[in-house]
C-alpha positions in Angstrom: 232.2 -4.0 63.2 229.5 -6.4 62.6 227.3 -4.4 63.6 228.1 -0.9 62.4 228.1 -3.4 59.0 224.9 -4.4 59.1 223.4 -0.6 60.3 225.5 0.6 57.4 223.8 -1.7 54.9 220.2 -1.3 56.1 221.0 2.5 56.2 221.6 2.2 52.8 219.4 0.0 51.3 216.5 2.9 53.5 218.1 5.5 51.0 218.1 3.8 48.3 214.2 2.9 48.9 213.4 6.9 49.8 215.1 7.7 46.8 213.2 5.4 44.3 210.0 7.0 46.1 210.3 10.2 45.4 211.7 9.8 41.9 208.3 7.4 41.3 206.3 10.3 43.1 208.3 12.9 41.0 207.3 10.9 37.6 203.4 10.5 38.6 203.6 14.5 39.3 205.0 14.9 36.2 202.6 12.9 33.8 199.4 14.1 36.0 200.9 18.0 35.3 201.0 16.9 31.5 197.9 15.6 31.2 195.9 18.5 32.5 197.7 20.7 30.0 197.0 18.5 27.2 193.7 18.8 28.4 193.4 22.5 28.3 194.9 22.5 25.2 192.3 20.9 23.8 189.5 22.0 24.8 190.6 25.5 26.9 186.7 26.3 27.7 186.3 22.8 29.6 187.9 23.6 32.1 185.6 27.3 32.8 182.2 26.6 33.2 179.9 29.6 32.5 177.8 30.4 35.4 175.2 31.7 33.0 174.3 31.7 29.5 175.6 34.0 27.2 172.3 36.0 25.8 171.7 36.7 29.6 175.2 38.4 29.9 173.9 40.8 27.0 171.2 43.5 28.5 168.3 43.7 26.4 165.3 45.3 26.5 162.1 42.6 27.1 159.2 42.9 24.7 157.1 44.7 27.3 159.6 47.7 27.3 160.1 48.5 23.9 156.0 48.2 23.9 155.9 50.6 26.8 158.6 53.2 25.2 156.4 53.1 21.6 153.2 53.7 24.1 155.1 56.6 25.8 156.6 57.9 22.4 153.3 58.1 21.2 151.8 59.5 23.6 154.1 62.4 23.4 153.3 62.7 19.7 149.6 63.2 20.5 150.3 65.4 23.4 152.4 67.4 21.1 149.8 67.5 18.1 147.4 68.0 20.4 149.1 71.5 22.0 149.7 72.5 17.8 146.1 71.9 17.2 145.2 74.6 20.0 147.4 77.5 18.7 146.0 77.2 15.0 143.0 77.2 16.6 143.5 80.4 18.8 145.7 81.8 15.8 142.5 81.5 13.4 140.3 83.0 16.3 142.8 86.0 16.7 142.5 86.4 12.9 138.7 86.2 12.2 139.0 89.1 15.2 141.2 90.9 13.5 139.1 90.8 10.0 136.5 91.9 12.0 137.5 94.6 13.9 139.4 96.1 10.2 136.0 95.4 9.3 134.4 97.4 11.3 136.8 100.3 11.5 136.5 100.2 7.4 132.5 101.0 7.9 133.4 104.1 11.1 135.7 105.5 8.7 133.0 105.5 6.1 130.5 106.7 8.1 132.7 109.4 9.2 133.8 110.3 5.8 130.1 110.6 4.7 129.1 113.0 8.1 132.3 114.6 6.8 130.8 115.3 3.4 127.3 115.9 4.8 129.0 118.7 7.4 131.2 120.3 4.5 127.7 120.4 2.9 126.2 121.9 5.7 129.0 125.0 6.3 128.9 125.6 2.8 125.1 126.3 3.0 125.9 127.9 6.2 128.5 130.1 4.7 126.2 130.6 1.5 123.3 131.5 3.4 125.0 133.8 6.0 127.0 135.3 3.0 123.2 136.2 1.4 122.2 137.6 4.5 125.1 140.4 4.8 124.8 141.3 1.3 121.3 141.4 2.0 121.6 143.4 5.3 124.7 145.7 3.4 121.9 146.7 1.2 119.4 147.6 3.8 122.2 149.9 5.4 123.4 151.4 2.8 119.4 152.1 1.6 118.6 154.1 5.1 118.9 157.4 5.4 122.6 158.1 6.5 121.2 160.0 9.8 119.6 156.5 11.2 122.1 154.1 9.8 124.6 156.3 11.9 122.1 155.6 15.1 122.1 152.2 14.2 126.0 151.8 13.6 126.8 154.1 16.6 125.5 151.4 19.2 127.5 148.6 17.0 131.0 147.1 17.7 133.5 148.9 16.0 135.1 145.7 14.7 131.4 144.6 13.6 130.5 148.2 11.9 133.1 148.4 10.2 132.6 144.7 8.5 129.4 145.9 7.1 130.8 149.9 6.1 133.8 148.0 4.3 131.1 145.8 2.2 128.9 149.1 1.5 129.5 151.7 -1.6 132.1 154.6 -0.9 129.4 157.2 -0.7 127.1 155.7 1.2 130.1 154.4 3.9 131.2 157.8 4.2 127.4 159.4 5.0 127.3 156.9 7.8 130.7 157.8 9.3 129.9 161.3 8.9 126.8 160.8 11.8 128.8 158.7 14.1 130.7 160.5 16.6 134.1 161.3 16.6 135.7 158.4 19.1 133.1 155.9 16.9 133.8 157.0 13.4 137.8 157.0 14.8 137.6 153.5 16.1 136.1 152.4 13.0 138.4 153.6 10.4 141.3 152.5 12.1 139.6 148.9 11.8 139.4 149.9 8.0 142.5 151.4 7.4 144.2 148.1 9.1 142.8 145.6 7.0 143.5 147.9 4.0 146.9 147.5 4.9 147.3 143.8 4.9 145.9 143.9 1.5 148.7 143.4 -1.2 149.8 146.0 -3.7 149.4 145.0 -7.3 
């Protein structure tokens, strides 16, 4: 009985010793858990440390970039004036060719218009001159005897003959027809009755 006694009592005071421990333990637990939050609380960025500064955290562009975009900007600008200066310049080219070439057509047509005028000129002299001569010729025929006149108008085109016999007085048409032969004199005042007939009544 002693014995179990004394096992009992040094059993007990053991507990009694494990339990003060752990409460002691529990209590320096606690007050080291309360001190880090006051801690935190405090200062909250004490406990983080940045691993690198702020500004670096921020991408920016270093001096020698933004120099290097200006340069290229620049440079694109020039390029660019550069390309506008070249079509004003072939623009002005193509204009000063055009201004010459209306230029030059201006002085063809003129020429033309003058050899125009010169060749109206000309015809009219032509047709003035070759009118004199008929009248002139219609006048010899018509002054010959009517016997050779009719030799002369026998060996003529009938179309031809009868130009000059329509330009020649009635009587002396009519002595020439009279000494052609028949098929002749035929031929001929069929020409002359035909253009008598496309002539207009009044």
């Amino acid at each position: 009985m002693k014995k179990f006694a004394f096992l009992t009592g040094r059993s007990g005071r053991g507990s009694i010793l494990l339990i003060s421990g752990l409460l002691v333990g529990s209590a320096v637990l606690r007050i080291a858990i309360g001190a880090g939050q006051a801690v935190a609380t405090e200062n909250p960025t004490a406990m983080i440390e940045p691993t690198e500064p702020l500004t670096a955290q921020v991408a920016q562009p270093a001096p020698e970039e933004g120099r290097e975009q200006l340069s290229k900007m620049l440079k694109s600008f020039q390029e660019r004036e550069a390309r506008l200066a070249k079509k004003e310049n072939e623009i002005d080219m193509r204009m000063k060719a055009l201004s010459v070439a209306d230029q030059e057509i201006e002085r063809r047509l003129a020429n033309l218009k003058d050899a125009e005028d010169t060749l109206r000129g000309l015809m009219a002299l032509a047709n003035t001159a070759a009118e004199d001569d008929l009248v002139r010729l219609t006048a010899v025929y018509e002054n010959m005897k009517p016997k050779d006149a009719s030799a002369l108008f026998e060996q003529m085109e009938p179309g031809f003959a009868a130009g000059f016999l329509g330009r020649m007085r009635a009587d002396a048409a009519a002595g020439i027809l009279s000494g052609l032969s028949p098929q002749v004199a035929y031929s001929i005042s069929v020409i002359l009755a035909g253009r008598n007939a496309d002539i207009p009544e009044g």
